[in-house]
C-alpha positions as CSV (number, residue, x, y, z in Angstrom):
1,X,154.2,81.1,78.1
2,X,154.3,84.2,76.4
3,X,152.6,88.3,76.4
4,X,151.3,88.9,73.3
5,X,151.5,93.5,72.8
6,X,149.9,94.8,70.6
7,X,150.1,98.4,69.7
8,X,146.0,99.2,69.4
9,X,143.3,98.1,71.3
10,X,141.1,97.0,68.9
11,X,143.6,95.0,67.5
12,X,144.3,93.0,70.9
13,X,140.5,92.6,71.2
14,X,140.4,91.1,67.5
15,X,143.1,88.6,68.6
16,X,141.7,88.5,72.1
17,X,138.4,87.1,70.8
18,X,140.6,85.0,68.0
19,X,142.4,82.8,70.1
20,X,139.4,82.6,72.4
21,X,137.6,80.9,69.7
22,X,140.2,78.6,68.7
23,X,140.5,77.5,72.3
24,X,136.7,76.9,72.3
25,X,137.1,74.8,69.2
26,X,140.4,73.1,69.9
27,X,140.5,72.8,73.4
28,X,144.3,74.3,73.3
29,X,145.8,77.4,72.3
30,X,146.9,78.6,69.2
31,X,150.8,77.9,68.3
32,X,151.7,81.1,66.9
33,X,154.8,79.1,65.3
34,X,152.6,78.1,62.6
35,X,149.8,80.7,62.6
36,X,147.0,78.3,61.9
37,X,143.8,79.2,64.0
38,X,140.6,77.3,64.4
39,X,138.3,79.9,65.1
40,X,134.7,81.6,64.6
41,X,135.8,84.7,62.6
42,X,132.2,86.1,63.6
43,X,132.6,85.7,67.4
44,X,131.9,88.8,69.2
45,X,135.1,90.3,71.2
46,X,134.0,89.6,75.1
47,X,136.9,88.0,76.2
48,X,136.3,85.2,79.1
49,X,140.2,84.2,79.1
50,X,142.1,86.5,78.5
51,X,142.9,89.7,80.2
52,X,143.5,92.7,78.3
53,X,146.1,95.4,80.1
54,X,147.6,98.4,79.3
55,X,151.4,98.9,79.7
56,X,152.5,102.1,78.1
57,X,156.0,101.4,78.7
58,X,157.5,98.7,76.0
59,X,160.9,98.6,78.1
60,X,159.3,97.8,81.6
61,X,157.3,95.2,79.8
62,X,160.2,93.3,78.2
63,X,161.8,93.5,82.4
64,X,158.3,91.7,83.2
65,X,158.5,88.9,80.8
66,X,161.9,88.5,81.3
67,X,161.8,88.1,85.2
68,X,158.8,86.1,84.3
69,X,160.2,83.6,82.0
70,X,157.5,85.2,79.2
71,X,158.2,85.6,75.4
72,X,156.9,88.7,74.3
73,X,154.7,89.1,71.2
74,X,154.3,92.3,69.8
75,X,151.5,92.9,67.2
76,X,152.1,96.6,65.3
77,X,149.1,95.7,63.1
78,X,146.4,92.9,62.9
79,X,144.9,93.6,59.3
80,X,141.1,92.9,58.5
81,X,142.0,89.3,56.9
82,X,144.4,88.2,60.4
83,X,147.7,88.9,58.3
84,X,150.1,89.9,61.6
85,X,152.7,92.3,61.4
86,X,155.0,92.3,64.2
87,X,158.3,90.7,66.1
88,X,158.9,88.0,68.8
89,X,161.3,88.5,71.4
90,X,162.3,85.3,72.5
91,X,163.9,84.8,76.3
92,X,167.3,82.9,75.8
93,X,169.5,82.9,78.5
94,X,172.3,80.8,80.5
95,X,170.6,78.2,82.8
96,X,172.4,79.2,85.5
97,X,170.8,82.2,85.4
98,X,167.6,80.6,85.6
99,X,168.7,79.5,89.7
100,X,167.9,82.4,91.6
101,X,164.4,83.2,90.5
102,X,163.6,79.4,90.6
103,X,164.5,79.2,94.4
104,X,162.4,81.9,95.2
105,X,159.7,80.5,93.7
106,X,160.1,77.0,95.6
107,X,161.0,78.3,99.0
108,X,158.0,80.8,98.9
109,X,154.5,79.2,101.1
């Protein structure tokens, strides 16, 4: 699982609406490994799927996907043509660090 950031609004609506589609037309979600997206480029932006929220702190953000097991995305700029510029912060820990938040998760009803 991952958070994809990105720094403008518009821009996370572009991509919103861009992965949408490819999930429409592929049944799956994009692998951003590999950048290659099915997709309507004409679709209109009303996102059905994805949730768009604003976090104004980049630092808390990384805490939450951290504790969450999430890779974090960040998108500085989405040009007109879909080039992407931005970094991947990728969660790579011990497993025994893993322990903890796992038994929570399994002893909670």
């Amino acid at each position: 699982m991952a958070v994809i950031a990105c720094y403008r609004e518009r821009d996370a609506r572009r991509l919103g609406a861009l992965i949408e589609s490819h999930y429409e037309r592929m049944q799956e979600w994009p692998d951003f490994t590999d950048l290659t997206f099915v997709a309507n480029p004409l679709r209109d932006q009303t996102l059905n799927l994805i949730a768009i929220n604003n976090w104004t702190n980049l630092d808390s953000l990384r805490v939450f996907c951290a504790e969450h097991y999430f890779d974090l995305l960040t998108i500085r700029t989405l040009s007109d043509n879909f080039h992407i510029n931005g970094d991947v912060l990728t969660l790579s820990i011990p497993d025994e660090m893993y322990a903890p938040y796992l038994e929570k998760m399994l002893t909670q009803e």
